[in-house]
Structure formats: C-alpha cells, structure tokens
N, C-alpha and C positions, 0 to 999 in steps of 0.2 A: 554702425547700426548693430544691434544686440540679435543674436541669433533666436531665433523663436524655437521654444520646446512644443512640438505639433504631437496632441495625443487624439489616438481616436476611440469616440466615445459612443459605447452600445446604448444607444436611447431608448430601445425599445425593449430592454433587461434587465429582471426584476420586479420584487413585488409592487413596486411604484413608481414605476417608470408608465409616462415619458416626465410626466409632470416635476418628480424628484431629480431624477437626474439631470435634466435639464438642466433646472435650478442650480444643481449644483458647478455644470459648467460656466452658466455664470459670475457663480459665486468667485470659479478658481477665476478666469480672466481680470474678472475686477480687483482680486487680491493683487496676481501678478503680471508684470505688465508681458514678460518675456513667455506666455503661454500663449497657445494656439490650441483650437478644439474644432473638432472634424465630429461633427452629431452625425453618426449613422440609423437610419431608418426611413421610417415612414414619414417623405417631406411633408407632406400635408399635417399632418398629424404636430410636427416639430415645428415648422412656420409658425403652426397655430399660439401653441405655448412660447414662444421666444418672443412672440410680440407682447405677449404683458411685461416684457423687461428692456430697461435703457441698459444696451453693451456697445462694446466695440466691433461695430458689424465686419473689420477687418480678420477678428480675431475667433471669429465664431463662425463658421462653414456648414454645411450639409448636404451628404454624400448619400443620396437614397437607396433603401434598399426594402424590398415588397416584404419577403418573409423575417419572420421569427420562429426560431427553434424554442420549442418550450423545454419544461424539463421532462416533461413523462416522452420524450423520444429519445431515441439510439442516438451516444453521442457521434458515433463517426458514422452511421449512417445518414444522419440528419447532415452533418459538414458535406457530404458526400453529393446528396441531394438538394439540399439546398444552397446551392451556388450565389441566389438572390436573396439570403438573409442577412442580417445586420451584423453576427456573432463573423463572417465567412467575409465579409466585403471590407469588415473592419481590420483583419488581423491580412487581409491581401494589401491593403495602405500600410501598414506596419514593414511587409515583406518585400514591396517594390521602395519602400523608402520616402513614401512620402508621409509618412507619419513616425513618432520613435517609440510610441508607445499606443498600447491597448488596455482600456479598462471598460468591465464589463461587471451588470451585477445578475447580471441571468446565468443560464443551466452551468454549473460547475463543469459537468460532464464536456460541452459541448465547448467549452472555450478551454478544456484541457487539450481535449483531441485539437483545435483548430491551431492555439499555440503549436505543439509538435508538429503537426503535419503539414500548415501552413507556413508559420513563422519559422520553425524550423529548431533542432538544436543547435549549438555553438559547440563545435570541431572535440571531440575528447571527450565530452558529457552522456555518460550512460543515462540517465533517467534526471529530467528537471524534477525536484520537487515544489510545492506547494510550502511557501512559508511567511504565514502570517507572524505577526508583534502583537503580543500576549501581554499583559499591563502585570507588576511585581512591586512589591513592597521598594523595590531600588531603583523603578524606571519602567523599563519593559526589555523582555524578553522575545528571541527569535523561534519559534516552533519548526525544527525543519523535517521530516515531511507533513502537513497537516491533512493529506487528501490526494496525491497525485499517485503514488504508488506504495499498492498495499502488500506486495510481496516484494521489496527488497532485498539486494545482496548485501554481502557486507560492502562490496566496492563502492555500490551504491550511497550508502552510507557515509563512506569518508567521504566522498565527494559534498555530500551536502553540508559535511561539518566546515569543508573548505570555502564552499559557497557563503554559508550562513555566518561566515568569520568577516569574509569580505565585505558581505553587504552591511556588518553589525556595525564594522570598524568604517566603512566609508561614507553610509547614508546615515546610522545613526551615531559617529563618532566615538564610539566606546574603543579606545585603542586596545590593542590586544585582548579582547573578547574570551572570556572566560565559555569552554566549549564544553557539554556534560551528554553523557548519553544514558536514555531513560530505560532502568533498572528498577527491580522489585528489593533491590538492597544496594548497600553501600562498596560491598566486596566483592575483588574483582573477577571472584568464581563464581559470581550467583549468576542468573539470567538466565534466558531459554538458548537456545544454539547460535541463533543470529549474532545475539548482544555479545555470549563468547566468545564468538570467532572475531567479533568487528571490533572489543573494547585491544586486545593487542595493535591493531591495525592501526588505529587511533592515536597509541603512545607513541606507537613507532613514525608518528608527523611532525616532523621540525617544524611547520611552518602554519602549526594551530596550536592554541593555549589549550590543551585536555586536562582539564582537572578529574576525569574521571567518570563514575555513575551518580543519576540523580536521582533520586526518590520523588514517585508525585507530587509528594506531600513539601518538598524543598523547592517547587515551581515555583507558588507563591511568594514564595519569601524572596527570591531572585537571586538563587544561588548557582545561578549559570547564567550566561549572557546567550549563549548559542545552546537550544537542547534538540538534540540529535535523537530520531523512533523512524520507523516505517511509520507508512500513512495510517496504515489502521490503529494502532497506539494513539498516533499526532491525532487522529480526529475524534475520539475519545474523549480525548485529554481536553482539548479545543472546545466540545461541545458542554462536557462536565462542567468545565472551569467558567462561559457563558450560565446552565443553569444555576448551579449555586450562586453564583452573583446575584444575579435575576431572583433568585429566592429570597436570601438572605436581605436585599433590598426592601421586598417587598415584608417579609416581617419584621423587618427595624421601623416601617412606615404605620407597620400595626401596633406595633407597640406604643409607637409616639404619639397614637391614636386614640389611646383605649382607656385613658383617663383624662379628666381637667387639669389633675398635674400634670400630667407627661406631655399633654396639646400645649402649656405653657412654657414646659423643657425646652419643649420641637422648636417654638419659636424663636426661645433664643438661642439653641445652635443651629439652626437653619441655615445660618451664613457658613459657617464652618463646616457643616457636613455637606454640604454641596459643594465646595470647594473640593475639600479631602476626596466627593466620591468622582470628581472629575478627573482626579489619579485612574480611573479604574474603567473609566468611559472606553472601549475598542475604539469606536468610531472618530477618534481624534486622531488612529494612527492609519489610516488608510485603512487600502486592503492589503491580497495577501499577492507578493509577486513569485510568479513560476519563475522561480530562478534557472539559467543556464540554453536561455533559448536566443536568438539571433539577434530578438527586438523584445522590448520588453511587456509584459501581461499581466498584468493584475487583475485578480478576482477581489471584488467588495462583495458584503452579503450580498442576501437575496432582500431583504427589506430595508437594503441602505436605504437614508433620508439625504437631503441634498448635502447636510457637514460632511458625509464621509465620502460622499461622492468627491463634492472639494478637495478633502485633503487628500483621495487615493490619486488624482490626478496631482496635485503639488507633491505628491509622493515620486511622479516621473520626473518633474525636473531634477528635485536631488539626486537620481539614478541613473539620469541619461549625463547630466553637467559633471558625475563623481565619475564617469565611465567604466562603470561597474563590468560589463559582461567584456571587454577588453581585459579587465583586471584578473576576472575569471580566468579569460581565455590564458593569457600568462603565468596563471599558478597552477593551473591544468596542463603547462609545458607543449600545447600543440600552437603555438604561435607562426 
C-alpha cells in the first residue's frame, strides 16, 4: 500500500477562499491518488462547499478551526492569540506529524511567523527564506529570498544559495543549477556592502554552481537557475516582474484590438499565443516554499484560483517523496 503525502490546507485564506481553495484540493486528490488533504477551518462553512463535489471521502478530512487571522493583524501576535485559527491549527498538524506539509494562501505575515515558531527551523539554518519559481525565457527560475527576511547577512545568504541549489536540482531537476546573486552590474566590485562581502563567500562554496552577479535585466532571460537577494530586493523583483507581465498582456490584447486587421491577426495566432503565454503563467508552478523549516510551507498568492491551489499542494509530494529538508539538513553538516 502506497504511502499517502498528508497536506494541510488553510481553507479559510485568501482572497477566495473557502470556495477556490477548496476546489482546488479536489482538484489535486483527483489528479493523484497518493495525496491526502486535512481542509482546516470553519467545518460548516467547508461541509457546505465539498458537497457540490464527487471525491474520495477517504482522502479529504476536516479539522476545525473558529478563527481567521487576517492580514491587517500583527503577525506573531495574532499566532500568539489565536490558538483557534486555521493559519495556527494547520502548521500544529505539520509539527506533531500528522501532516507533511502546509499550504496557505492568506496573511504572508502570519504563516511566516507560524512556520518559524510553530513548525520550527531544521538544526543549522539561520533564517528560512521565502522562495518562489519565477517563469524565464529557459524554464523557470528560483528567487531566493522573495519576502521572509529583509535585512540579511551574508551567512544568510549562502545558506539560501545552498537551499535553492537543492530544491532546483531535486524538485525541479535541473542538475547542478546555475546559482547568481543579484547585482546592479556584472563585476565583482560593484554592489552595496551585503553583495561585497557575500559574492567572495559564494566562490568560496564547492558544493554550489556560482556563476557570479546577475543583472535584473538577465532574470528574464534565465541566466541563473538559483538568484540569490535579501527579501527586500527578492520582493521587488517579484512584484515588478508580476506587473510588467500583467501590462504588457493587457496592451498586446489592445493592440489585437484596435483594428479589423489586427482582430483578424488575433484570430489566427490565438492558438499559439496562448500556448507561448502559458510559458509565463506563475500559477502552474505552485507557490513559494519557506525553505529550511522542519515540515514543509508553502505560501500561494493571496487571489490563488483553485490551478495553483492544485498544483501548490502537488508541489508537496515532489518535496516530501525528493526528501528535501533531510537533504538540507546534510549539506548544512549538522546531521
């Protein structure tokens, strides 16, 4: 009998929750058979929406919980207080082991604090960061930190490049993973203090591919497989790299628009440029996991629709089956 990957799932977080998320724990059970989903929240509320769907009532649970932390509250004092939220009951199933994984698409804040303080780090790891998959002219790309710590060390740092090596090479297969740390130039005296002191520290790692500094502008094109910033940089870059797409989308859409030739173009590359912009889709790659904590957590947006909810939870079994933070633990040498 095939072991079941158990994730538990904040249903009552985000902009469309419980209805989307839901959904999407559906969606993943019916894709695969070896998943398990633990719906955290309000049972009445979750009963209601699961009955509009045929599942396997073995493989889908619900583990109630009264409150919801929003995002306008203090993350760690809301964790603090709220004992009986969904964000706090979820990531305690993670920590006592009956779940292997946490995905949530509400307060960033408050599933970072619950991650560290509940779930816990893993032996060696000074700061988990936040690291979302970034879409690249080559594939996609690791952002590592996007959001969990804005004032990094350099220590900090290497660590995430070792992290983000790991997860590149064993959840998305890219073997020895091309690792760049994000510079306003190419050479290896430019930067501010941080980037200075951490690009030596860097070279001096047998056991990651550093190709060196990466220019914003070289993201896109996928000239790093691992791109190594503090949070404040990574969530920039993150949010930039979102808008411009979203623009740029939406005036190719006007363009295509604005005449009877060009509405005639539209139509016939329609097939192809929806294909081409499915390269570019986030939400086909999960969300973003806090690497470096005991169990694993994934943050999806805040207006995930139920595909990404899907895939951020089929994003745990590849993570828990590759035994990622074992792997960690081992090249961080505190085993």
């Amino acid at each position: 009998m095939q072991k079941l990957i158990t994730v538990a799932l904040d249903a009552m977080g985000g902009d469309n929750a419980p209805g989307e998320i839901i959904k999407g724990a559906v969606l993943a059970v019916q894709e695969k058979s070896d998943i398990k989903v633990i719906l955290v929240g309000k049972e009445e509320i979750i009963q209601k929406e699961l009955s509009a769907y045929e599942y396997d009532k073995e493989r889908i649970s619900v583990v109630h919980a009264q409150d919801v932390i929003t995002n306008n509250e203090a993350p760690v004092l809301a964790i603090r207080r709220k004992k009986d939220s969904s964000i706090v009951k979820a990531c305690n199933l993670v920590k006592s082991g009956e779940a292997d994984a946490f995905v949530s698409a509400g307060s960033t804040g408050a599933v970072l604090a619950a991650g560290q303080l509940i779930v816990g780090r893993i032996k060696g790891v000074e700061r988990p960061p936040l690291a979302p998959l970034i879409p690249t002219m080559k594939g996609v790309s690791l952002l590592v930190d996007c959001g969990a710590n804005v004032d990094a060390r350099p220590s900090h740092l290497v660590q995430f490049a070792k992290m983000g090596s790991i997860y590149m090479e064993n959840v998305i297969g890219i073997k020895n993973p091309r690792v760049a740390i994000v510079n306003i130039g190419a050479e290896e005296e430019k930067g501010n203090a941080l980037v200075k002191e951490t690009f030596p520290l860097l070279k001096e790692c047998e056991d990651i591919n550093f190709i060196g500094s990466i220019e914003a502008r070289e993201i896109p094109n996928g000239a790093a497989d691992v791109i190594v910033c503090e949070a404040f940089v990574g969530n920039v870059i993150l949010k930039l790299y979102e808008g411009v797409g979203g623009a740029l989308i939406k005036k190719i859409k006007t363009g295509l628009m604005s005449t009877t030739r060009s509405k005639i173009g539209a139509l016939l590359c329609k097939p192809a440029l929806k294909e081409t912009l499915k390269d570019f889709d986030a939400s086909r790659y999960g969300g973003a996991p806090l690497l470096g904590l005991k169990g694993l957590v994934v943050k999806t947006h805040g207006n995930s629709k139920s595909n990404e909810v899907r895939n951020s939870i089929l994003q745990c079994e590849t993570f828990t089956k590759q035994e990622i933070n074992e792997k960690i633990l081992k090249n961080l040498n505190y085993e």
